[in-house]
N, C-alpha and C positions, 0 to 999 in steps of 0.2 A: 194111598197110605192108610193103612188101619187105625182106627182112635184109639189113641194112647191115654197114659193117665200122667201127667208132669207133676210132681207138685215142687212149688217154690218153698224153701226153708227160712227163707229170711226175711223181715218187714221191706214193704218193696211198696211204695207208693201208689197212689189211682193212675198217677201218669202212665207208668212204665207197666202197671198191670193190661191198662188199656193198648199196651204198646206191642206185650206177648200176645192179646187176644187177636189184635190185626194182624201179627206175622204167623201164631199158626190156625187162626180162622175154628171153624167147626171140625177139623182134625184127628184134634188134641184137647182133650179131656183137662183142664186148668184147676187144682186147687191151692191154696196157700196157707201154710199151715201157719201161718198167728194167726189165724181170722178161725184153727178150728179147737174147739172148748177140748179140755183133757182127755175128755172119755172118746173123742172123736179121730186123736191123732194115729192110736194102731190102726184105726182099719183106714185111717187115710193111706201112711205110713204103707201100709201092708200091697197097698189095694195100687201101690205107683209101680208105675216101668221106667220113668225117668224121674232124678231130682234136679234143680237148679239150685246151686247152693254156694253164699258166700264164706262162712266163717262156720264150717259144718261142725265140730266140737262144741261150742256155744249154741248154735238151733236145733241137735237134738242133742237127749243124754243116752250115757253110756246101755243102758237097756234098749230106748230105742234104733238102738245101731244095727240090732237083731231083727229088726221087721221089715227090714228091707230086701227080704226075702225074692221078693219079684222086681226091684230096681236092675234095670241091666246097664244104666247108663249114668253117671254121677259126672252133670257137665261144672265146675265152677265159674263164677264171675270173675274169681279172680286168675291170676294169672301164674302165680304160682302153688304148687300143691304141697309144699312141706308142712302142713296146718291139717293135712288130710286124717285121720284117723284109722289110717290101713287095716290095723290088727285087728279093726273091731267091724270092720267090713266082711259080708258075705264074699265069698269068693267068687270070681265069673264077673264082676262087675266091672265096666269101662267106666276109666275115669279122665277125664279130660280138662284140662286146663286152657286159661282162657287166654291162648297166646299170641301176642299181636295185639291183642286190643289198643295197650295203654301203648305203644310202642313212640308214635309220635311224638305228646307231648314229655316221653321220659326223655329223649334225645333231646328235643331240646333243654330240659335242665342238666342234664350231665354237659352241652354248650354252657350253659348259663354258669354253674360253678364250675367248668373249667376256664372260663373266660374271667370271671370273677376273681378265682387263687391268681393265673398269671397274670393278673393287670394290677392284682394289689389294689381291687376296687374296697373291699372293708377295711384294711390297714391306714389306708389314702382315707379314707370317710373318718376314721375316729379319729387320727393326726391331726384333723380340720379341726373336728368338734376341740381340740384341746389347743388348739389355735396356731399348729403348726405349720407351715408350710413348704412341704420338702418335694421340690421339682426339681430334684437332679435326681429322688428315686429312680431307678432300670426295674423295666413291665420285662415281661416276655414277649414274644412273638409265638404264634401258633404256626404260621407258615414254615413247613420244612421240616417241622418235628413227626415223630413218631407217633402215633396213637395205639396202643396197643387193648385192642379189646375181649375182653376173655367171655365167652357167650355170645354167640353172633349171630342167634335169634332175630326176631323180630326190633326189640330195644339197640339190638349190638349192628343191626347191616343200617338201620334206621341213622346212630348216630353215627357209624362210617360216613355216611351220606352226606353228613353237616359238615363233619372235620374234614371230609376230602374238599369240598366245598371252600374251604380256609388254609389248602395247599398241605394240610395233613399228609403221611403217609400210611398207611392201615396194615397192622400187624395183629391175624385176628385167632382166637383157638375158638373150635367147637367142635361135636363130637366125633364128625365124620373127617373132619381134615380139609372138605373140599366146601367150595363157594363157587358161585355164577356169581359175586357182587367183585368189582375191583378192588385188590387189593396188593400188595407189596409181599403179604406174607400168609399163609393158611397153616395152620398144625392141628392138633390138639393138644391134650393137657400133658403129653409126652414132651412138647416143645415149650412149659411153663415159661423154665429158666430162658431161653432165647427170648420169647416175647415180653417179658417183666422187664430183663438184661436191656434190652434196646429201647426201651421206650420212654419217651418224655412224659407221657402221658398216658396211665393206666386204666379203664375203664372193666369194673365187673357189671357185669349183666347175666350175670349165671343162675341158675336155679341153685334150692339148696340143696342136695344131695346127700347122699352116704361119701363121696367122691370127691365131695366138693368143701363140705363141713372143715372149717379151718385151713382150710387150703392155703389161704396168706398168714405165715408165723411169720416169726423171728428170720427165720431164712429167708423166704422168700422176700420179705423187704429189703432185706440186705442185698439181696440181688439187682434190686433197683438203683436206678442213678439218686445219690444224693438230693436233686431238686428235683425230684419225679414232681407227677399231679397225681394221686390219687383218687379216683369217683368211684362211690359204690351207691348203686343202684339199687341193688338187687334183695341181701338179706345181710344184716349184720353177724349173723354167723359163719360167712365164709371168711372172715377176718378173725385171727387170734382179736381181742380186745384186748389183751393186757400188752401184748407182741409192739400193737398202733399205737397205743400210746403210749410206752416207751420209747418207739424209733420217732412218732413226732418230737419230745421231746429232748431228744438227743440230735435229734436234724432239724435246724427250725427252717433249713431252705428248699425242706420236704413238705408238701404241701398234700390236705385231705378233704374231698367234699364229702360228708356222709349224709345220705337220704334216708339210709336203711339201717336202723339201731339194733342192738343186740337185745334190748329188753322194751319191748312196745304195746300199746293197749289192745291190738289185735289181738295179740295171743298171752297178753298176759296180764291186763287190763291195767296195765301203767307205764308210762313212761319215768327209764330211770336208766344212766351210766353208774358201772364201777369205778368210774375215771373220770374225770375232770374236762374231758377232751371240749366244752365249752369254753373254758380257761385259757385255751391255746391261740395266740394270734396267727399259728398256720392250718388253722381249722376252718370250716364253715359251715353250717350245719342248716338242714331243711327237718323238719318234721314228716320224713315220708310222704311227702305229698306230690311228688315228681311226675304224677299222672294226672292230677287234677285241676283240670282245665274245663270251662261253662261244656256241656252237652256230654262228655268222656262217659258217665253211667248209663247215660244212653248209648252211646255207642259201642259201650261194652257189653248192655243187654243182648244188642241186635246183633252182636256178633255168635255171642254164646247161644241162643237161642237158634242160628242160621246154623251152627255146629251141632246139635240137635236136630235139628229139621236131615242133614244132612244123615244121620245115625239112623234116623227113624224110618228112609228111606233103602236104606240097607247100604251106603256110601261108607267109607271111611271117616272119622270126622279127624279134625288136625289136634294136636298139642295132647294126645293121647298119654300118660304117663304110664313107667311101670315101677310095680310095686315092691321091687327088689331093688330098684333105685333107693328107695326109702326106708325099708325094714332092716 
């Protein structure tokens, strides 16, 4: 393999520096651009064939977008690329998302708040602290219900795995219609209505798309049972936000775990709802952190960098995006 030039865009620790140097050895050509002074970043910048890059709009600016001239490869850490800045991208360039990575520990918190809404474990917790005690409450059961999961990706065959596990049945959409994993149901986004319609329990796991943006309104909640569970994983944009929190508060036996906000400090350097959806006793809410579990940035390094390695040797690499999905 010919030495290449990487450079990393984003602060990234001595650990995990010392972590890409062991995976690709004398290679690969290593810079990182906080460590390089102003006058230094174009002809870093210029001088790369591949970036590593988390939150690519905040580590470089809009001029810099242009000297990426000889980048052929833009691998991210992270795992979805709606954050990418396509238009201001040379053209020719691969860009690859970092898919899989976080897949495990997301599965288990879409278990963890769907187990959470149908057991009525926060409802049951603040009744106590107010000194009530009501055990004749009715939990759900997960056995025998439907899961229906929309993106069955990595995150989406990942938590199939758990809910079959708990005698779930799996009702899943993604792009191609077809799956090697066990399931009850395979479509796409052709088959919304059917897989929403049927399901106790809704899981997105989808990227965000041109496709995909808003995709749950007004309707499509309507189309769900009355006591659905809703989890969303993924991006608070594929949910109407005003749509959710109107139908929670019209269905309080409608239940929502949301991981993934409409307005978050990644991309917008605050967290903030138009809605109240805190307020709600059929809500639950995590601070997007449904991946982060001790060692997961390491594991998500050495997966992205293995996707590289893979690229650099003229291989395919996976989670590859296209830019018409986006634009």
């Amino acid at each position: 393999m010919e030495r290449h030039h990487l450079v990393v865009t984003y602060t990234i620790s001595e650990a995990k520096r010392a972590l890409l140097k062991e995976i690709f050895g004398e290679e690969v050509r290593l810079s990182f651009l906080a460590d390089m002074p102003s006058g230094l970043r174009e002809q870093t910048l210029v001088g790369a064939s591949v970036l590593l890059s988390w939150n690519l709009p905040k580590e470089l600016g809009p001029g810099e977008l242009g000297w990426l001239t000889n980048v052929r490869m833009i691998q991210l850490l992270s795992a979805g690329a709606d954050h990418v800045p396509f238009t201001g991208l040379p053209p020719g360039i691969v860009i690859a998302s970092n898919v899989g990575a976080y897949a495990d520990p997301m599965a288990e918190h879409v278990l963890a708040m769907t187990l959470a809404l149908a057991k009525n474990l926060s409802r049951g917790h603040q009744g106590m602290a107010r000194g009530e005690f009501n055990q004749s409450r009715l939990n759900r059961r997960l056995r025998g219900c439907v899961c229906g999961i929309l993106g069955f990706g990595g995150i989406g065959r990942a938590t199939a795995r758990l809910m079959r596990a708990l005698g779930a049945r799996i009702y899943a959409v993604n792009t191609s219609g077809r799956t090697e994993e066990p399931v009850e149901f395979i479509g796409t986004l052709n088959d919304l209505q059917r897989v929403i319609s049927s399901s106790d329990v809704v899981v997105i796991s989808l990227p965000l798309t041109k496709a995909t943006r808003g995709l749950i309104g007004k309707r499509e909640l309507e189309w769900m049972k009355p006591n659905a569970i809703l989890i969303n994983v993924a991006r608070g944009d594929i949910i109407d936000e005003g749509a959710l929190y109107a139908h929670l508060s019209i269905h309080p036996e409608f239940l929502a775990g949301i991981d993934a906000w409409w307005i978050e400090p990644f991309r917008s350097g605050e967290f903030c709802t138009n809605y109240p959806f805190l307020t709600l006793p059929n809500v639950l809410g995590s601070p997007h952190n449904s991946a982060m579990v001790p060692g997961i940035t390491d594991e998500g390094t050495m997966r992205a960098a293995e996707n590289i390695k893979h690229f650099l040797k003229g291989e395919i690499p996976v989670g590859v995006v296209r830019r018409e999905d986006y634009i």
